[in-house]
DRENKE-626696 format. One record per residue (C-alpha): residue number from 1; x, y, z. Coordinates in nm, 4 decimals. Each point is the difference from the previous one (the first is absolute). Layout:
! residues N
@nr: NUM, c1: X, c2: Y, c3: Z $
...
END
This chain:
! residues 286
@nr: 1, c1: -7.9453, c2: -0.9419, c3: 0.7358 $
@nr: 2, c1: 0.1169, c2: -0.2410, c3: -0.2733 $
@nr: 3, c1: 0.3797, c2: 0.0193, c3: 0.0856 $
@nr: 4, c1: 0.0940, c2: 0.1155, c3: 0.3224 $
@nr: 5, c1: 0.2513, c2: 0.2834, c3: -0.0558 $
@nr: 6, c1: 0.3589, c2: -0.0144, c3: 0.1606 $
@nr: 7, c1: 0.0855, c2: 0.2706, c3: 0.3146 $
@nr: 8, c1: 0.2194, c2: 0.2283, c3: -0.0630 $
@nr: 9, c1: 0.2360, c2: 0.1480, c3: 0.2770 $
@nr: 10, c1: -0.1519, c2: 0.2185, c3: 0.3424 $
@nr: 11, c1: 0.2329, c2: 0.1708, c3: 0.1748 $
@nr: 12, c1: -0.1302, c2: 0.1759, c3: 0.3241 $
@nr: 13, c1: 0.3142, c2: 0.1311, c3: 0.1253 $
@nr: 14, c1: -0.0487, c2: 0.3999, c3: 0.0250 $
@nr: 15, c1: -0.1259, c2: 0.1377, c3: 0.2861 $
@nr: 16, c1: -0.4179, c2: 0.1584, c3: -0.0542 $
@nr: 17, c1: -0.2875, c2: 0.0006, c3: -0.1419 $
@nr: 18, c1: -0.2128, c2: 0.1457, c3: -0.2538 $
@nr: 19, c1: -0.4315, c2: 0.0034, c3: 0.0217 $
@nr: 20, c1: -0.1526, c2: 0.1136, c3: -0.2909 $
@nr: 21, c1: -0.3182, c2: 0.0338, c3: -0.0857 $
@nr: 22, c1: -0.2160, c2: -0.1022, c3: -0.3034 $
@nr: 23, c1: -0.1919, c2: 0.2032, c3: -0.2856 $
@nr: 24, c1: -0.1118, c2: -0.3136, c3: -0.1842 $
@nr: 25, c1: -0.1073, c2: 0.0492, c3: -0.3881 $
@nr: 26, c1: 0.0958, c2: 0.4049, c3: -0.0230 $
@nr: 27, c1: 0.1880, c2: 0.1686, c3: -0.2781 $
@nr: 28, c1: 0.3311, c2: 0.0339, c3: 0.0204 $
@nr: 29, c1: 0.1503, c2: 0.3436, c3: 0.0003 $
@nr: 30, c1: 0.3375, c2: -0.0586, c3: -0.2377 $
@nr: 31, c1: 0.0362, c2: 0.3195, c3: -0.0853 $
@nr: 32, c1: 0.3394, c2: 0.1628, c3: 0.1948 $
@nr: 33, c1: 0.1816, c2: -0.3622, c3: -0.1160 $
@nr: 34, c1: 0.3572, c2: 0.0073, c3: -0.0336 $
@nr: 35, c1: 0.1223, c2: -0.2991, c3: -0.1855 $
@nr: 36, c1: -0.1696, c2: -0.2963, c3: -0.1601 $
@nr: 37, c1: 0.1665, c2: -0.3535, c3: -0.1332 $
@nr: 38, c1: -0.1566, c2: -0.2634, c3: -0.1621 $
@nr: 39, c1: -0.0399, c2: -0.3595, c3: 0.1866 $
@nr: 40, c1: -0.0068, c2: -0.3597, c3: -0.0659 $
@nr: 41, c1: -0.2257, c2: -0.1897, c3: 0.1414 $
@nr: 42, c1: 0.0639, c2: -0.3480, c3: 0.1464 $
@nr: 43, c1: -0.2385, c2: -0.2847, c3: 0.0890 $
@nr: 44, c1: -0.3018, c2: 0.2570, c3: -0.0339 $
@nr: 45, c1: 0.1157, c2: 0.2313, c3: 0.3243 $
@nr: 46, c1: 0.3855, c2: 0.0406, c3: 0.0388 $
@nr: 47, c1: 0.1325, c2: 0.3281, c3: -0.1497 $
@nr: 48, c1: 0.3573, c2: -0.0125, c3: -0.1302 $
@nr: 49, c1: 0.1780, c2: 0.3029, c3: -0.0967 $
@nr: 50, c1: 0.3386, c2: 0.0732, c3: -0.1175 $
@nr: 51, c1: 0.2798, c2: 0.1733, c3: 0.1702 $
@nr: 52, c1: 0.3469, c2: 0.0813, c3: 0.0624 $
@nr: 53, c1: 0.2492, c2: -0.1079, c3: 0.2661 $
@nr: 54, c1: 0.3381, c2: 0.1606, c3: -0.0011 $
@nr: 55, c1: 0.1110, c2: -0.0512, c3: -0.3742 $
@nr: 56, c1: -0.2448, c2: -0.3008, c3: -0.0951 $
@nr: 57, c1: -0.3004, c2: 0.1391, c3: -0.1679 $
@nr: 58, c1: -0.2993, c2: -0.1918, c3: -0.1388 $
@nr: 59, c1: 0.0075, c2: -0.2104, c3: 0.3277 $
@nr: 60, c1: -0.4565, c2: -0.0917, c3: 0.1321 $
@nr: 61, c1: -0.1102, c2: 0.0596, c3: 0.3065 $
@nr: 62, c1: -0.3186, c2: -0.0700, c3: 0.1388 $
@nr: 63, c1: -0.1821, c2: 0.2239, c3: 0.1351 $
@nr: 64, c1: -0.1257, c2: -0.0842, c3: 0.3772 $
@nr: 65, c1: -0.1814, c2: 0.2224, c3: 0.2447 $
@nr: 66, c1: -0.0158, c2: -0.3176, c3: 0.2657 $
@nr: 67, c1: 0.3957, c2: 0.0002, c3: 0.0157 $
@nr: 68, c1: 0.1431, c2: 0.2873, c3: 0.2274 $
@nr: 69, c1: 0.2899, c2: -0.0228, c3: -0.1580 $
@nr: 70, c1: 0.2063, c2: -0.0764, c3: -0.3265 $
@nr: 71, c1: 0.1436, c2: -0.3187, c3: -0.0736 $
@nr: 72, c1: 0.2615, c2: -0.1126, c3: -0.2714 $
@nr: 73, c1: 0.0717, c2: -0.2774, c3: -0.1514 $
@nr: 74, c1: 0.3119, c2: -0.2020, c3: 0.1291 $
@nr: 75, c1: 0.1265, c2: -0.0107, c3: -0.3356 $
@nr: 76, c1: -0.0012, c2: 0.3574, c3: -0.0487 $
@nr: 77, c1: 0.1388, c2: 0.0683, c3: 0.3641 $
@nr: 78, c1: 0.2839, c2: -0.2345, c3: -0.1565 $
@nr: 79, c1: 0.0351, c2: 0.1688, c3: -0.3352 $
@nr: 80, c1: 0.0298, c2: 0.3572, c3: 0.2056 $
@nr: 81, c1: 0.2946, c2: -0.1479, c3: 0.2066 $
@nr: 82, c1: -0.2538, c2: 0.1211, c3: 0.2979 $
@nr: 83, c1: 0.1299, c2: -0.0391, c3: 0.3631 $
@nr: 84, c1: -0.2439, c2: -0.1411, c3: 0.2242 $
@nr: 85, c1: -0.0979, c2: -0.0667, c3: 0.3612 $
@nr: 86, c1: -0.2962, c2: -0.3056, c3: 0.1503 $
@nr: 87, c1: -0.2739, c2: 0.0629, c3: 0.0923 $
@nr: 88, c1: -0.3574, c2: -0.0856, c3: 0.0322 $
@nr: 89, c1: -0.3953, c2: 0.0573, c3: -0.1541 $
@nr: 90, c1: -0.3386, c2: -0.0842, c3: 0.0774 $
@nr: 91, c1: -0.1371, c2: -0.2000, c3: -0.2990 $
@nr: 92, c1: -0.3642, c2: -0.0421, c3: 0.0639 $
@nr: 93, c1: 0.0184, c2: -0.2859, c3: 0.2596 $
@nr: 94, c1: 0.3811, c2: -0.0891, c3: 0.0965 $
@nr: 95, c1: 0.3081, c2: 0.2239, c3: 0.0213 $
@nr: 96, c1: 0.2477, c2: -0.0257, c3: -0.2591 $
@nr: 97, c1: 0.3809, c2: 0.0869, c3: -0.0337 $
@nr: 98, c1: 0.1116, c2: 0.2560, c3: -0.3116 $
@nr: 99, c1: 0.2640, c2: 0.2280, c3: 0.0051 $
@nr: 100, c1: 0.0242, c2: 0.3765, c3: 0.0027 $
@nr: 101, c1: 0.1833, c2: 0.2370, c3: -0.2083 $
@nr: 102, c1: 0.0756, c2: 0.3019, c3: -0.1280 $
@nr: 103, c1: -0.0354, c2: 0.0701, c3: -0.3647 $
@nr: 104, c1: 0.1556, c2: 0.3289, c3: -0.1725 $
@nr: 105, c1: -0.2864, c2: 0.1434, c3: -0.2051 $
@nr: 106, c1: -0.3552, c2: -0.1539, c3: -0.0886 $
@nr: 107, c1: -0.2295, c2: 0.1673, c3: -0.2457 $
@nr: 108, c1: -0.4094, c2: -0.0942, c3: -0.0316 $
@nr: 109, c1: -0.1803, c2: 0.2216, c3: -0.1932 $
@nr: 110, c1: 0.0458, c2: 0.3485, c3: 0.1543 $
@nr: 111, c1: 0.1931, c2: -0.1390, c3: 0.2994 $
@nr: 112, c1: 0.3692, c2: 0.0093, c3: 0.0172 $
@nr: 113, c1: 0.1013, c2: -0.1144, c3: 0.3437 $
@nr: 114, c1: 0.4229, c2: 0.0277, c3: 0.0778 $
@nr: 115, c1: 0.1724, c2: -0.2330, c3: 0.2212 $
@nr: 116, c1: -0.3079, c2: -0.1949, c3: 0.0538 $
@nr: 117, c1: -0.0641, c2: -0.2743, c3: 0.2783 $
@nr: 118, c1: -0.1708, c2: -0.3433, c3: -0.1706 $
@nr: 119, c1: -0.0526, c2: -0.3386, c3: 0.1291 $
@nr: 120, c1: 0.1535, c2: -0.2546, c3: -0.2301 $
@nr: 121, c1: -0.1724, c2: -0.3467, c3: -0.0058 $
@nr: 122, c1: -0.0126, c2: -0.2879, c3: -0.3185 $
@nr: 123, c1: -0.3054, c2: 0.1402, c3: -0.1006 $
@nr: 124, c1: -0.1164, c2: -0.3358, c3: -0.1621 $
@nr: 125, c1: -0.0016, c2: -0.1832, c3: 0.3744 $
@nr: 126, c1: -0.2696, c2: 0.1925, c3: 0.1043 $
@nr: 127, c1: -0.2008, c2: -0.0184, c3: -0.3184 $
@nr: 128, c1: 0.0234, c2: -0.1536, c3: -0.3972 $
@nr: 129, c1: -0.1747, c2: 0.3296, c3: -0.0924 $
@nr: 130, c1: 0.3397, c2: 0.2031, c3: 0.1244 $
@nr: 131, c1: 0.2341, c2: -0.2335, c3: -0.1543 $
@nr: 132, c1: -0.0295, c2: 0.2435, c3: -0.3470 $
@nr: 133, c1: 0.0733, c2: 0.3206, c3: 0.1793 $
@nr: 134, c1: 0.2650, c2: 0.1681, c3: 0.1600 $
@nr: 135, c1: -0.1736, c2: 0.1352, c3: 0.2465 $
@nr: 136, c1: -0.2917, c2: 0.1365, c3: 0.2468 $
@nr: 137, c1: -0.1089, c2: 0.3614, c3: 0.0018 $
@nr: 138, c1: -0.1149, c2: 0.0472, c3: 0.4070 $
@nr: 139, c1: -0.1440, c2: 0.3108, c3: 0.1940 $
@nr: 140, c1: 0.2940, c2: 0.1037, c3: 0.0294 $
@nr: 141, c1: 0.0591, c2: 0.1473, c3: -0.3095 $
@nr: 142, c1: -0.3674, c2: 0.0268, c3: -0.1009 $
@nr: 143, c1: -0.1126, c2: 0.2032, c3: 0.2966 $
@nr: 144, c1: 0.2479, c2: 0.2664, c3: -0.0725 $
@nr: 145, c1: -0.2596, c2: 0.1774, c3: -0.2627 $
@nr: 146, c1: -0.3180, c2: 0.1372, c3: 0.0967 $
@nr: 147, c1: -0.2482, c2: -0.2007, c3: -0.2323 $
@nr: 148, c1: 0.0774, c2: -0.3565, c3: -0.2116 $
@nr: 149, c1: -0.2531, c2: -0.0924, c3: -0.3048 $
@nr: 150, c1: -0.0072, c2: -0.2851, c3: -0.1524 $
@nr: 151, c1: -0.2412, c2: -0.0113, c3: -0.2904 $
@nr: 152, c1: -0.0719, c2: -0.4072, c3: -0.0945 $
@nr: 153, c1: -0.1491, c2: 0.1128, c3: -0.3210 $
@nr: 154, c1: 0.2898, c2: 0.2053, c3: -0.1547 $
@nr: 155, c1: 0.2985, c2: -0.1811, c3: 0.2142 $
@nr: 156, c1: 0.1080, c2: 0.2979, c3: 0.1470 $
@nr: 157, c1: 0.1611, c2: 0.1631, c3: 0.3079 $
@nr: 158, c1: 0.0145, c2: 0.2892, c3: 0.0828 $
@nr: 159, c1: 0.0987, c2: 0.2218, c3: 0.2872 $
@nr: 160, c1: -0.0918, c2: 0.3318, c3: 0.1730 $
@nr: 161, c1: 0.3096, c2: 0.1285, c3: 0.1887 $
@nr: 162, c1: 0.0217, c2: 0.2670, c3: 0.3188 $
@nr: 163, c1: 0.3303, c2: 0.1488, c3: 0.0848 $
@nr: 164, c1: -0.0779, c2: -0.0638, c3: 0.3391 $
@nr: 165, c1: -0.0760, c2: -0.3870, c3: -0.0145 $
@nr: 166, c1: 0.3078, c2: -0.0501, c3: -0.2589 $
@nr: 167, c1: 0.1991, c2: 0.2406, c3: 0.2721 $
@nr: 168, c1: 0.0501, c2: -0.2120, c3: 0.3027 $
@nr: 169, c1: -0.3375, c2: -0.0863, c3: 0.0806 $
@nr: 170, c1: -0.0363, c2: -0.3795, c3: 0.1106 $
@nr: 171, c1: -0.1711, c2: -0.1993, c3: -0.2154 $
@nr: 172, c1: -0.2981, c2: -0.2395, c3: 0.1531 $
@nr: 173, c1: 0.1030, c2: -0.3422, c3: 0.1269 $
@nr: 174, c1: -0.3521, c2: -0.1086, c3: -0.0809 $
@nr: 175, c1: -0.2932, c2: 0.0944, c3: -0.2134 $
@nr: 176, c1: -0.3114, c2: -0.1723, c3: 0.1897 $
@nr: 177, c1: -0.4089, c2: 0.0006, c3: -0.0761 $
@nr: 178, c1: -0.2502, c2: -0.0190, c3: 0.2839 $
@nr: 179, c1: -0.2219, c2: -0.3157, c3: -0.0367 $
@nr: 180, c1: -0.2581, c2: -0.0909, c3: 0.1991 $
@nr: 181, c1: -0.0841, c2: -0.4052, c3: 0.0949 $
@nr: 182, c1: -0.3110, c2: -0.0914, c3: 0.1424 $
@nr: 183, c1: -0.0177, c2: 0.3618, c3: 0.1472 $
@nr: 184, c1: 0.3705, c2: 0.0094, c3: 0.1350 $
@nr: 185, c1: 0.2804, c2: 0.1952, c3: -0.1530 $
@nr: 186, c1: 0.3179, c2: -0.1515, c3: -0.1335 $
@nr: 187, c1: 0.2737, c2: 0.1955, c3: -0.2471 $
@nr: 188, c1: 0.1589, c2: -0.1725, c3: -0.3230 $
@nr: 189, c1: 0.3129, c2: 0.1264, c3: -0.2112 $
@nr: 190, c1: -0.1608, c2: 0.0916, c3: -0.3524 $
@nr: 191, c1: 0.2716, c2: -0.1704, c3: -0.1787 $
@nr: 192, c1: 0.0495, c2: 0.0231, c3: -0.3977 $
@nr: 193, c1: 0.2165, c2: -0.2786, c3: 0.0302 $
@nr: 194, c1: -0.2503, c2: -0.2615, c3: 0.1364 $
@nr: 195, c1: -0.3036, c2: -0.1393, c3: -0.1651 $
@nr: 196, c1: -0.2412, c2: -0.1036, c3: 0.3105 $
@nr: 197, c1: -0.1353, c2: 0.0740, c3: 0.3138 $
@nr: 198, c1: 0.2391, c2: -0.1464, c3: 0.2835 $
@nr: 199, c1: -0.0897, c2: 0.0234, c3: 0.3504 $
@nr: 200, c1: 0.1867, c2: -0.1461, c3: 0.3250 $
@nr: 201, c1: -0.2094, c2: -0.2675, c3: 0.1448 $
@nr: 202, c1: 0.0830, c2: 0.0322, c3: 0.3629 $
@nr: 203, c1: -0.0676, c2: 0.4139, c3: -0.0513 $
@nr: 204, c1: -0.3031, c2: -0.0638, c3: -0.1420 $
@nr: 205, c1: -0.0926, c2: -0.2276, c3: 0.2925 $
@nr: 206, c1: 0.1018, c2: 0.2128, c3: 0.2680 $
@nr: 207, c1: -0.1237, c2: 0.3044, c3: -0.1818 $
@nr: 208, c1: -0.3548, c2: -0.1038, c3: -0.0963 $
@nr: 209, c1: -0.1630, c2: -0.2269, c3: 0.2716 $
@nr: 210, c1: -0.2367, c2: -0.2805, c3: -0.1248 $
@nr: 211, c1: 0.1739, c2: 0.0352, c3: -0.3446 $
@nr: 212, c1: -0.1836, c2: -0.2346, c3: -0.2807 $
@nr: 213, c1: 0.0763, c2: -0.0989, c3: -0.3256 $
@nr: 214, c1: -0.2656, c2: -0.1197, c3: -0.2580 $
@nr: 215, c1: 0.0568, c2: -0.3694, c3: -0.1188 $
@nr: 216, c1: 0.3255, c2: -0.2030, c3: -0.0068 $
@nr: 217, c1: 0.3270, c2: 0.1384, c3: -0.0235 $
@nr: 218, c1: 0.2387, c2: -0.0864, c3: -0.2856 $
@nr: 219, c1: 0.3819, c2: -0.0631, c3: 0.0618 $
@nr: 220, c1: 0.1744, c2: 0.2303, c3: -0.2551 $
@nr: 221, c1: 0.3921, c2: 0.0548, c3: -0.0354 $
@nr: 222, c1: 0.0892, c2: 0.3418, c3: -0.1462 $
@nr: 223, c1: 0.3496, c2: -0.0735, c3: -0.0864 $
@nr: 224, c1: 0.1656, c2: -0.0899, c3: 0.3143 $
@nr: 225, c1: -0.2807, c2: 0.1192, c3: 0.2310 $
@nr: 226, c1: -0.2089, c2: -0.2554, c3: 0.1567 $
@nr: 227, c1: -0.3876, c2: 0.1707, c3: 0.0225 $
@nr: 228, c1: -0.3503, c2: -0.1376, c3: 0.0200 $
@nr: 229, c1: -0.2719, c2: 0.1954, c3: -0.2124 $
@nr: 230, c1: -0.3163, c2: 0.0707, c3: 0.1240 $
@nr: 231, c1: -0.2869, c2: 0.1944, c3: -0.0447 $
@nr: 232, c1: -0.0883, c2: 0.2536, c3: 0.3058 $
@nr: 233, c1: -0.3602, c2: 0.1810, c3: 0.0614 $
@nr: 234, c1: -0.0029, c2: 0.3330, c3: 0.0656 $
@nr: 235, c1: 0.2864, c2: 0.2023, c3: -0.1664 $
@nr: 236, c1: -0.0568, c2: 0.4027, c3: -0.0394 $
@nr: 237, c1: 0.2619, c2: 0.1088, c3: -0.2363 $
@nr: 238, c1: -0.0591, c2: 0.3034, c3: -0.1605 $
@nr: 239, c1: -0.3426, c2: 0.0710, c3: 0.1831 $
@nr: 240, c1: -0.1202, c2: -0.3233, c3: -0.1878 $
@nr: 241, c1: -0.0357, c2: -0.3166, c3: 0.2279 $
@nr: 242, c1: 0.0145, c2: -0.3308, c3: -0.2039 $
@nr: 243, c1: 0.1191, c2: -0.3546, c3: 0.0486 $
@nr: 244, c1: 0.3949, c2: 0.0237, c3: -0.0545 $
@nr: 245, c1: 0.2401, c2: -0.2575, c3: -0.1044 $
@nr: 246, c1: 0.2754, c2: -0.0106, c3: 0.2212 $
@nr: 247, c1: 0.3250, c2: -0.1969, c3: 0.0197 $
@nr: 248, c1: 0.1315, c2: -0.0849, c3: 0.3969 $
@nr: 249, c1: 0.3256, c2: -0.0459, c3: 0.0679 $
@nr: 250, c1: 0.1952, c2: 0.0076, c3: 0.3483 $
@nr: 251, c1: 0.1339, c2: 0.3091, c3: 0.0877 $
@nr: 252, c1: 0.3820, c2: 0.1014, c3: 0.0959 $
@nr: 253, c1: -0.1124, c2: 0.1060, c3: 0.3503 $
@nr: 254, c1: -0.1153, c2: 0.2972, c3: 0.2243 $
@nr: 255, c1: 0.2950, c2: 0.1526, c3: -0.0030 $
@nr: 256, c1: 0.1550, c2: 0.0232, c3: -0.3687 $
@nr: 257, c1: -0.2927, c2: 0.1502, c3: -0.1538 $
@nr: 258, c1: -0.2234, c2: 0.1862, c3: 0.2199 $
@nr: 259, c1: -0.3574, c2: 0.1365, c3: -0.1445 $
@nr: 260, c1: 0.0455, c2: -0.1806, c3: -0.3086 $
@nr: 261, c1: -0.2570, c2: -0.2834, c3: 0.0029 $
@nr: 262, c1: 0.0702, c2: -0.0927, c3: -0.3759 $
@nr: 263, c1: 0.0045, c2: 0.1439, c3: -0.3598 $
@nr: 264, c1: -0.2079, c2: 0.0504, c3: -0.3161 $
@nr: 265, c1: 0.0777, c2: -0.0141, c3: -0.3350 $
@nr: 266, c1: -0.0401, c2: 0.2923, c3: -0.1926 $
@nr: 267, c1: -0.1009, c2: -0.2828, c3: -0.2923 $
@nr: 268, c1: -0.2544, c2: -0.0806, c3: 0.2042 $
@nr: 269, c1: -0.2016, c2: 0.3366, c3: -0.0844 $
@nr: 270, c1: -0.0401, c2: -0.0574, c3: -0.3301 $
@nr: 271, c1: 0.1051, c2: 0.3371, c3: -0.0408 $
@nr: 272, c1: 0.0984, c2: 0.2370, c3: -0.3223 $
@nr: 273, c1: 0.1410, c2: 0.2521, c3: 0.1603 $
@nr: 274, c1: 0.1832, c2: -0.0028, c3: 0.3357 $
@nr: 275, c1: 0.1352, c2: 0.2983, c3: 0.2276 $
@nr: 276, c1: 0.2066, c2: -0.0140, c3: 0.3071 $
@nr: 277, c1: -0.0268, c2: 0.3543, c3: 0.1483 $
@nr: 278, c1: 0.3434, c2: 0.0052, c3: 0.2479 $
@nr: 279, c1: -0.0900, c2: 0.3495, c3: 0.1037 $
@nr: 280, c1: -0.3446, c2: -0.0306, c3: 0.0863 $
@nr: 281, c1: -0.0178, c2: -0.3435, c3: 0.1019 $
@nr: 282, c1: -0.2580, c2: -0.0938, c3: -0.2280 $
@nr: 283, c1: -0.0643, c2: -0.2597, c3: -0.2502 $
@nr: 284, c1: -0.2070, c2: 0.0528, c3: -0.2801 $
@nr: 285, c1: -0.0997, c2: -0.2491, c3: -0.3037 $
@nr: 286, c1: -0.2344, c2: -0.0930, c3: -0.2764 $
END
């Protein structure tokens, strides 16, 4: 990687978890779609739309299935007069303080969400790639609909809605792949707002005994997060083992996180077409 791209923002703070399962290089049914907007992309993988918060339209967002939930910018939170109370995320490898509150109306494509619970953070701390946007799209909001597409070619999104799912249903607090290392199984967040494959050393450790890496490992900061990037033997991803280039950082403990052993970029599959299927649990690309 040239220029090792800045984290963005995990939060881990809602209760579950969502398995999904894989269907590789398929076509993508987009048929029964209820709303599409057009994108800009950032630094090759981050997808920024606009949207609305209370009366302030035109404001970005990025779009970020590894976030369970939505974060504004301080700034914002400030121009909305917003009431808030501390508390506390999970940002890849150390907890962090933000505070929560509740906004009156947000509006994202085909979502309007009323009286709306965000974290608010200075987006720019966490990442230089936030510092341009007001703020960060989570599951929370995104797993409402049944389907998301995002088409990389025509810099769209686009939606499939269900009354049920946009009726109460909770949305995921994770969207997670099965990959296996050196024959043992380990889950990552497929995460549109990451560029790399990030695993937790110590999980990979005490998950795959004798693990091995091939060569030396190079000492890479990705924004504020300290990881070493080697190359490891015997990745199946997608029914297709290969030697993957992973990124290891330290992990934010047993307890914060559990069955999350890392993430994966959705940049990372060179991929056209992308779709996370909420109801089914499946992810399908090519």
């Amino acid at each position: 990687m040239g220029q090792a791209m800045p984290v963005l923002v995990r939060t881990f703070l809602v209760l579950g978890f969502l398995f999904i399962s894989i269907l590789g290089a398929q076509e993508l049914g987009v048929s029964a779609v209820s709303s599409t907007i057009p994108f800009q992309l950032r630094s090759n993988f981050l997808v920024v739309v606009e949207g609305q918060v209370g009366e302030m339209d035109g404001l970005k967002f990025i779009l970020d299935t590894g976030a369970t939930n939505t974060f504004i910018d301080q700034k914002l939170a400030d121009r909305l007069r917003l009431h808030r109370h501390p508390g506390k995320i999970t940002n890849f490898d150390r907890e962090a303080a933000v505070d929560w509150a509740e906004i009156p109306v947000i509006r994202i494509g085909p979502f309007q969400a009323v009286n709306f619970r965000v974290m608010v953070a200075k987006l720019g701390k966490y990442s230089e790639l936030a510092e341009n946007v007001d703020g960060i799209i989570g599951l929370d909001l995104l797993g409402r609909s049944k389907k998301l597409f995002i088409d990389y070619e025509k810099r769209t999104v686009s939606w499939e809605l269900s009354g049920d799912r946009a009726g109460g249903v909770p949305p995921p607090a994770y969207f997670t792949i099965p990959v296996v290392v050196q024959g043992y199984p380990m889950h990552l967040v497929i995460d549109t707002g990451f560029e790399v494959m990030l695993m937790y050393k110590e999980r990979l450790h005490k998950g795959v005994p004798g693990f091995r890496t091939e060569g030396d490992g190079i000492e890479v900061d990705i924004g504020r997060l300290q990881t070493t990037q080697v190359k490891v033997p015997g990745v199946r991803l997608f029914g297709v083992e290969t030697v993957a280039t992973v990124f290891l950082a330290d992990g934010p403990g047993t307890g914060n996180i559990p069955g999350i052993d890392g993430y994966l970029g959705v940049a990372s599959l060179k991929a056209k077409h992308v779709e996370f299927d909420f109801a089914d649990r499946i992810l399908r690309w090519r």
